[in-house]
N, C-alpha and C positions, 0 to 999 in steps of 0.2 A: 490394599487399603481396606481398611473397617468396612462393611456396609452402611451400616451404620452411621457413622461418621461424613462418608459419603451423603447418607441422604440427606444429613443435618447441616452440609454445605450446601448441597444445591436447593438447600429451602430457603437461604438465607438468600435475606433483599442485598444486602452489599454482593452477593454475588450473582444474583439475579442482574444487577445493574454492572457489574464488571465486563459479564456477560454479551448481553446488550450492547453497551457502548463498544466493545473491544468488535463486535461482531459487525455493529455499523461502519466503524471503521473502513475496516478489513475489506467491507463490499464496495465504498465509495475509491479505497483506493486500487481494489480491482476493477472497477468499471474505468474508473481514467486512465489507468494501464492500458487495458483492452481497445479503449478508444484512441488513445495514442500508436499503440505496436500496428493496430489491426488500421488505420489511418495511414503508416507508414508503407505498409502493405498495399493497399490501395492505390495508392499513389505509386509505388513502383508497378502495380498492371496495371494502372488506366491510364494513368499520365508521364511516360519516361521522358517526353519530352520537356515537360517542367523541371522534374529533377535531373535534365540533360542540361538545362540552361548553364553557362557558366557566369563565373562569377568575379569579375575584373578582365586582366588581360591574360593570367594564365589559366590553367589547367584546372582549378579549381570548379567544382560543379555546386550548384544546390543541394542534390542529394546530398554531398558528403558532411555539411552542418547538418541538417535533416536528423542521418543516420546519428549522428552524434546528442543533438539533441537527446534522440530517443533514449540514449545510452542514460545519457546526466538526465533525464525524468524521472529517470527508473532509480536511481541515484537517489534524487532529491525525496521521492518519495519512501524510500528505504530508511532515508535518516529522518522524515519525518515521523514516522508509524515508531520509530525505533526512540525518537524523545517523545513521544506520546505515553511509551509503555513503560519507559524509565520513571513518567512522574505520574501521571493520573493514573494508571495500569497498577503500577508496582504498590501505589497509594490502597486500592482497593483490594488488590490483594494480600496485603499486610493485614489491612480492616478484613477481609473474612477469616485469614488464619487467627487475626486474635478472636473474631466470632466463636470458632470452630471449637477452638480448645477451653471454652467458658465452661 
């Protein structure tokens, strides 16, 4: 890439602000990851006996919604970050490529 070009993108406020939002993002839905996975963790060493409880008459435990939950979080959050980027993301970066080549 140009340098030039380069540095006439990252001057620009539309991508200043792409930036940004894309980056806040990215940290809030890392932190609720980490407080979910590493929560799930915790709970299997400090409390096995909770996620030992079972759950009606059979075999079924707590952990094993638990563990799944964790799964479909991860899920939900994947498809959230992923129509984020499809409209406001993709939005802003349309808006600097047409900046760019002015």
């Amino acid at each position: 890439m140009d340098t030039k070009l380069a540095e006439r993108i990252a001057a620009l406020p539309a991508y200043k602000e792409l930036k940004e939002r894309r980056s806040r993002l990215g940290w809030w839905l890392t932190i609720a990851m980490l407080i979910v996975y590493y929560g799930f963790i915790l709970l299997i060493a400090f409390d096995k006996e909770l996620l030992a409880t079972r759950i009606g008459d059979g075999v079924m435990t707590l952990g094993i919604p638990l563990g799944f939950g964790v799964i479909v979080f991860t899920v939900i959050i994947t498809a959230f970050y992923v129509m984020r980027a499809n409209s406001e993301f993709d939005e802003l970066s349309e808006k600097v490529r047409r900046e760019a080549l002015k």
